[in-house]
C-alpha distance (Angstrom), angle and dihedral (degrees) to the residues before:
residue distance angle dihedral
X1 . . .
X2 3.60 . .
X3 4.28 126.7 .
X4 3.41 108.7 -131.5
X5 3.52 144.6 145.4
X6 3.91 122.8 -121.5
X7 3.72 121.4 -140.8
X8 3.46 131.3 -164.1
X9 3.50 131.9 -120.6
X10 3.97 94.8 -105.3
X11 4.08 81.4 59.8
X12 3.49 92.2 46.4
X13 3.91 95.9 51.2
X14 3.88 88.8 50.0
X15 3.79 100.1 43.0
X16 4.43 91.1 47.1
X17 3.66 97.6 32.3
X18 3.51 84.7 -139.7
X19 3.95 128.9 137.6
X20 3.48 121.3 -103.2
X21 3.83 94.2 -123.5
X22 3.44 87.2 47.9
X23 3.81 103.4 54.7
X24 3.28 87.9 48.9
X25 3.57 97.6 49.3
X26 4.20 88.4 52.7
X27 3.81 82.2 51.4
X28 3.92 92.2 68.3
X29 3.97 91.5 36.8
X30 3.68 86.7 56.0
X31 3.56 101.2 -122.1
X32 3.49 103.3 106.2
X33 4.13 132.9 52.2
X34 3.85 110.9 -79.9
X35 4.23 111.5 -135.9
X36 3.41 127.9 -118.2
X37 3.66 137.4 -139.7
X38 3.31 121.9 -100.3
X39 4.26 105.5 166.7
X40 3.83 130.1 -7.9
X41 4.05 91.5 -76.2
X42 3.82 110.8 26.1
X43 4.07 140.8 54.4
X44 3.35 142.8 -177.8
X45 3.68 144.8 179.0
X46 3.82 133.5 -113.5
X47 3.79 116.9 -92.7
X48 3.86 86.8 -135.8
X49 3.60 93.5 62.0
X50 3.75 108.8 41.8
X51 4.06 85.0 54.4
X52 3.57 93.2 50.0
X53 4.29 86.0 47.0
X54 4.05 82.4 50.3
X55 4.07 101.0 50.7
X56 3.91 82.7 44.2
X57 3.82 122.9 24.9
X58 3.93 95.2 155.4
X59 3.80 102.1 55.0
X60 3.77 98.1 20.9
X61 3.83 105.8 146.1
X62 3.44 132.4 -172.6
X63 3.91 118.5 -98.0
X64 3.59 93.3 -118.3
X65 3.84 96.3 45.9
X66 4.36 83.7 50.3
X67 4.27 98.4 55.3
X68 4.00 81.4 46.9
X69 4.24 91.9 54.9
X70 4.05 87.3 38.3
């Protein structure tokens, strides 16, 4: 299971600089990190992801669609 730290969307706003309905609209192309849940009312993402989404916008891929290319 993997250690990582879960951010909020607030965080995520301020660390992308992207718009809200924009992130989330990248969410359902695919091109940006989906949230979890974390309780009945809230999500967040992994830490590890949104950096790896920030070093790399343009050929960002999800984790699952990267151990299928390696």
């Amino acid at each position: 299971m993997r250690e990582d730290r879960i951010i909020r969307l607030k965080t995520v706003l301020a660390r992308t600089g992207l718009s809200r309905s924009t992130i989330y609209r990248k969410i359902a192309e695919g091109t940006f990190p989906s949230q979890i849940k974390i309780s009945s009312n809230g999500t967040g993402w992994h830490e590890s992801d949104i950096n790896r989404w920030i070093a790399d916008p343009v050929r960002w891929r999800p984790r699952r669609d990267l151990d299928e290319i390696l």
